[in-house]
N, C-alpha and C positions, 0 to 999 in steps of 0.2 A: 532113769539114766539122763545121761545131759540134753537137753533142751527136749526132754518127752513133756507132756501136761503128768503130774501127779497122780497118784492112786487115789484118786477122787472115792471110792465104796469105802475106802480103809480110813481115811482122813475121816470122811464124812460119820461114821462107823463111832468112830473116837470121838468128836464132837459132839454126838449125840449121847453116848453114854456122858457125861458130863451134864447133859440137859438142856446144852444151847442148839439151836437151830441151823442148819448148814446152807450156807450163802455162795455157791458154786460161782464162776463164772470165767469164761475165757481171755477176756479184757474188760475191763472197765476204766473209771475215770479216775477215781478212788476207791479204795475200799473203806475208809471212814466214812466216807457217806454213803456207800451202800450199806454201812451197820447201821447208822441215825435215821435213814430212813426205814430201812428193815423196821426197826424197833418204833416208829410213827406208826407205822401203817397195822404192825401186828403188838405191839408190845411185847415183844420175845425179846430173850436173852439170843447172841448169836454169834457166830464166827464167819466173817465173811473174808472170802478170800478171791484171789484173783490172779492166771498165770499171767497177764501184763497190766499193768497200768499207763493210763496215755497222758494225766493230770497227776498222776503221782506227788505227794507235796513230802519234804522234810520241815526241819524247824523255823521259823522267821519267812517260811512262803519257798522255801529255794526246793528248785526241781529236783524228784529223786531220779535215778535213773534204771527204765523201768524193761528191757527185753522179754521177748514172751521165753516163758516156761525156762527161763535160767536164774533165779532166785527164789525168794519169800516175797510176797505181799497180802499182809494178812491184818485183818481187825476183828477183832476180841470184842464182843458188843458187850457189856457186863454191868449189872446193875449193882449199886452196894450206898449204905449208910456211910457220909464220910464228910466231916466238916470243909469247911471252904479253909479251912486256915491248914488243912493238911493233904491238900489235894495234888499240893507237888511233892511228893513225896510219891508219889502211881509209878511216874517215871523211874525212878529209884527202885520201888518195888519192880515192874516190869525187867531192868535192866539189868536188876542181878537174879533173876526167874531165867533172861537167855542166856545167861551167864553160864549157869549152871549147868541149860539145858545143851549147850553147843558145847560144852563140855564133853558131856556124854555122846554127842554125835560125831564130834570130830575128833575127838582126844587132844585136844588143844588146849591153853589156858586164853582166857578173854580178860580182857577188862573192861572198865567203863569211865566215860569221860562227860562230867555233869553237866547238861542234866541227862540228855539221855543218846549219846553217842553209844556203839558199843565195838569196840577197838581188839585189835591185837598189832603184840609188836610194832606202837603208834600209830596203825593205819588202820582206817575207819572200815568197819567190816559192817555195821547196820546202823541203825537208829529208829527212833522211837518216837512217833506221834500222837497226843493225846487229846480230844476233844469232850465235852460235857454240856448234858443238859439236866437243866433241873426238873426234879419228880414232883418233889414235897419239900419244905425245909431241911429237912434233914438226909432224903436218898439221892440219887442220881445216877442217870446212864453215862460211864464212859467208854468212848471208844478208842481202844486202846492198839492206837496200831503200828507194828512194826515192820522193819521190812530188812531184809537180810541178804549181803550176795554171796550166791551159792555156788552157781557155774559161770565164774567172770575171768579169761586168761591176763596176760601181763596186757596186751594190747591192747587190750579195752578199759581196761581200769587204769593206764595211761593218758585217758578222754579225760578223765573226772579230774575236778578242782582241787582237789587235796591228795593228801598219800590214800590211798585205800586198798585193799587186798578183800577175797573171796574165801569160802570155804576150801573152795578148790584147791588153793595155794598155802593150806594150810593144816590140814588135815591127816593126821598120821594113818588114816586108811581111806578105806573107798567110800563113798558118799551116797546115800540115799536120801534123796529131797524131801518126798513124803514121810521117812522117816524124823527126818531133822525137823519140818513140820511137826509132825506127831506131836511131837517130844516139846517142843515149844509153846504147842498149844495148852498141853499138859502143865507143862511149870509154870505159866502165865496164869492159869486158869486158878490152880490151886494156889499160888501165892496171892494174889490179889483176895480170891476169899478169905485166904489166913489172917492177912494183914489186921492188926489190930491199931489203928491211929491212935487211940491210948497210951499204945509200948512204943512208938517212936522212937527210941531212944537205943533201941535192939535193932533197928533198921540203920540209923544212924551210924554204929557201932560196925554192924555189919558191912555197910556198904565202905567206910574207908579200907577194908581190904580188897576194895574191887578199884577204887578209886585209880586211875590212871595218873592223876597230879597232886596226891597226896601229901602233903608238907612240901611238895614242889615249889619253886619261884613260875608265877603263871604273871598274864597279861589280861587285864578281864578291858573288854574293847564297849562302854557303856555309849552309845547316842556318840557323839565326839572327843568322848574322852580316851583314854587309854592309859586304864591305872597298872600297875606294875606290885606284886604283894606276894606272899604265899598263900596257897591253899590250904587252908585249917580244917575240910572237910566241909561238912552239912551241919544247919543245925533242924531242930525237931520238924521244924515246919519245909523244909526241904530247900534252903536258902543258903546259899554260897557263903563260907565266913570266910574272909580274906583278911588277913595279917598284912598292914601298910605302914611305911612308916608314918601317918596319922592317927593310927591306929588302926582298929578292925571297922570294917564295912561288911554288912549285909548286902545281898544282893539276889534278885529272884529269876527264875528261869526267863521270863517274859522281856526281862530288859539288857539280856548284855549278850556278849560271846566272849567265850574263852578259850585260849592258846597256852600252851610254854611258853614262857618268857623267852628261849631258846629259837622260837619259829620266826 
């Protein structure tokens, strides 16, 4: 129910069958870094989660906004073989895994706004955080963390910096946190294993149906610049192709922000 703490035995329960480790906790600072360290100290696979965050981060450092026990804030500790040149592409796989999953829990449709916004109705309902350390040459732990609002009314999400809306305000029935949990952790869990960085190109494909600015006229905001182009989707390696009138530019998650041309 709205601002209860989750069904921590059922969560945890699910987690476990899955094989990772269950990382409880009432607040904390993050939960990415309570996965990176988790996985230091024990080298477990894990899902750590947390009813509030006090250090909460989204993309480029900016604060998330974190109330106890009325949203998600959850990190995915997960180990997996995956070159550097296709490591942006997690976000993508992640992004359309809640897609799917908030599908099923809200009866809503979602989309997603690159690299890893995850939107309805233009306003920002989560996002998607990703961190990595190296194992070996070739594996690596990410933690893979998102964060979703759940139980947020008009007057609170009138605080925040952009448009955003909640489950709450969205949802053609009644809402179970732990449930919507569940079910997240689920589709997170098993797509990232699926993922094959080989087939790129099915991810690719797939994700312009989620893509929020798809052939749209967009604004990509680089360091001082502010290029103006369409959206031509992703290409393999998980890189913005923008249509300009100089032509096409590439462009990587790490370096830009992107808008509607419209905003």
């Amino acid at each position: 129910m709205r601002g209860e703490p989750i069904n921590e035995s059922l969560v945890g329960r699910t987690v476990e069958r899955h094989g990772f480790d269950w990382n409880y906790s009432h607040e904390t600072e993050s939960t990415n870094a309570d996965a990176l360290q988790y996985h230091a100290d024990h080298q477990r696979e894990v899902v750590a989660f947390s009813e509030a965050q006090s250090a909460g981060r989204g993309r480029r450092g900016r604060q998330w906004l974190s109330p106890y026990a009325r949203n998600i804030y959850c990190t995915i500790g997960i180990t997996k073989q995956m070159p550097a040149s296709r490591q942006g592409l997690l976000s993508i796989v992640t992004g359309v895994a809640l897609c799917r999953a908030l599908r099923q829990s809200a009866g809503a449709t979602f989309c997603l706004k690159w690299p890893n916004d995850v939107l309805h109705d233009g306003r920002k309902l989560g996002g998607i955080l990703i961190e990595s350390r190296p194992l070996d040459d070739q594996h690596y732990f990410f933690a893979i963390g998102f964060g979703l609002n759940v139980y947020m009314d008009h007057d609170e999400l009138a605080g925040v910096s952009q448009p955003a809306t909640s489950l709450e305000q969205v949802a053609e029935g009644r809402l179970d946190r732990s449930q919507v949990l569940i079910e997240s952790i689920q589709s997170v869990i098993e797509s990232i294993r699926a993922f094959d960085p080989d087939a790129a190109r099915v991810l690719v494909d797939e994700f312009a149906h989620f893509d929020a600015f798809h052939d749209r006229a967009v604004e990509v905001i680089a360091g001082d610049r502010n290029i103006a182009g369409i959206n031509r989707g992703i290409t393999d390696s998980g890189q913005l192709r923008l249509e300009t009138a100089n032509g096409t530019e590439f462009h990587s998650a790490a370096e830009i922000s992107l808008r509607a041309a419209s905003e």
